[in-house]
C-alpha positions as CSV (number, residue, x, y, z in Angstrom):
1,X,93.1,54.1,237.9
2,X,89.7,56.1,237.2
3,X,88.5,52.6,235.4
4,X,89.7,50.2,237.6
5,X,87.2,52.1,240.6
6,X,84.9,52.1,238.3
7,X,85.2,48.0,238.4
8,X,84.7,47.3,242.0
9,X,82.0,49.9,241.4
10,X,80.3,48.1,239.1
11,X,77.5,45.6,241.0
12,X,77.9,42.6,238.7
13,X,81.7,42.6,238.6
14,X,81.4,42.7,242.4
15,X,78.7,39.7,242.7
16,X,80.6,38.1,239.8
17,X,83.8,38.1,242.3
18,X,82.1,36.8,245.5
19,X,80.5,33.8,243.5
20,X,83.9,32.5,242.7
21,X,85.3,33.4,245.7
22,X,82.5,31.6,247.3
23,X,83.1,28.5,244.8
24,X,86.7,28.2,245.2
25,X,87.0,28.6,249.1
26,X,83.8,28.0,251.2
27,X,81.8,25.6,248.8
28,X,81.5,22.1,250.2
29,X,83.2,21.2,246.6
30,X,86.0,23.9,246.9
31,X,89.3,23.2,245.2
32,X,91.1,21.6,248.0
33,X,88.3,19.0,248.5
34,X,88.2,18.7,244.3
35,X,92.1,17.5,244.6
36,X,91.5,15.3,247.3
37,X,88.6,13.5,245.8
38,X,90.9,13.1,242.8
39,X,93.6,11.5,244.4
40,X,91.3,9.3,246.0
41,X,90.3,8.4,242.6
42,X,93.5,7.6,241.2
43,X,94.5,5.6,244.2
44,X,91.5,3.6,243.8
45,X,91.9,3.4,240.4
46,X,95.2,1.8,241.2
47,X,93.9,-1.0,244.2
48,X,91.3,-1.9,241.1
49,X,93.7,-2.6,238.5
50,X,96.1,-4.1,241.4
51,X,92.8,-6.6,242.0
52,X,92.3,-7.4,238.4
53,X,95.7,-8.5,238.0
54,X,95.4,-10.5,241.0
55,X,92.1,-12.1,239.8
56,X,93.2,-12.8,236.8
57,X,96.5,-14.8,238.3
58,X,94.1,-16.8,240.7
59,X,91.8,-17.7,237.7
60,X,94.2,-18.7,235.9
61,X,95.6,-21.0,238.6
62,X,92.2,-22.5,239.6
63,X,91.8,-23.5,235.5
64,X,95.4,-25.1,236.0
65,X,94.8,-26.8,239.1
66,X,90.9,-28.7,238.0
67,X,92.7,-29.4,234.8
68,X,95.8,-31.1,235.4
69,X,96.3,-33.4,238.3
70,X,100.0,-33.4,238.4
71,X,99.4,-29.8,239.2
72,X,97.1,-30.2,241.7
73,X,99.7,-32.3,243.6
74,X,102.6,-29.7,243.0
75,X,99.9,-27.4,244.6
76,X,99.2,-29.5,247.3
77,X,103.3,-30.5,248.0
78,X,103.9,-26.9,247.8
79,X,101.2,-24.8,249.2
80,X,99.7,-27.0,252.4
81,X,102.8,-29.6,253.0
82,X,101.1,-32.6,252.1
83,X,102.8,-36.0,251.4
84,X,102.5,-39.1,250.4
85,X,102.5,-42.3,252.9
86,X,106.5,-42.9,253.0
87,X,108.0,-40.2,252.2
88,X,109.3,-37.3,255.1
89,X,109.0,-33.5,254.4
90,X,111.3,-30.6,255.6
91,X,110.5,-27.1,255.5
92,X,113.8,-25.1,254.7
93,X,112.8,-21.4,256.3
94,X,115.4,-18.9,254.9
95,X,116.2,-16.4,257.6
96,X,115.8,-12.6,256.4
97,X,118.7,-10.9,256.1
98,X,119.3,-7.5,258.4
């Protein structure tokens, strides 16, 4: 018991013990702001690859599409409804089920 007094006696332990208090509560960079800045990370970290992936796809289409006309059509057919002078189009919608 005599030593552990002796501890919070002793000046550096004591300075020692408010630094880190200081650091891990009342800092601007305390421990709860260092896990949200994390997570933050890693969820950006997650949009980025998300956007990769997604340039990557449209690349890859745009190479498809100013390389191969009959793409280009099915594109076109598909994507903005276009048609050809005498021919009809008709849009099937599927309703969503509930």
């Amino acid at each position: 018991m005599k030593r552990l007094i002796d501890l919070f006696k002793n000046k550096y332990f004591l300075v020692s013990l408010a630094f880190v208090v200081w650091m891990v509560f009342f800092d601007k960079n305390d421990l709860l702001s260092q896990y949200q800045y994390h997570q933050e990370v890693s969820k950006l970290k997650q949009e980025r690859d998300f956007y990769k992936l997604q340039t990557a796809k449209v690349s890859q289409d745009l190479d498809e599409l100013t390389s191969n006309p009959e793409k280009l059509e099915k594109f076109a057919r598909e994507k903005y409804l276009m048609r050809k002078d005498n021919e009809d189009v008709f849009v099937i919608v599927k309703e969503k089920a509930q």
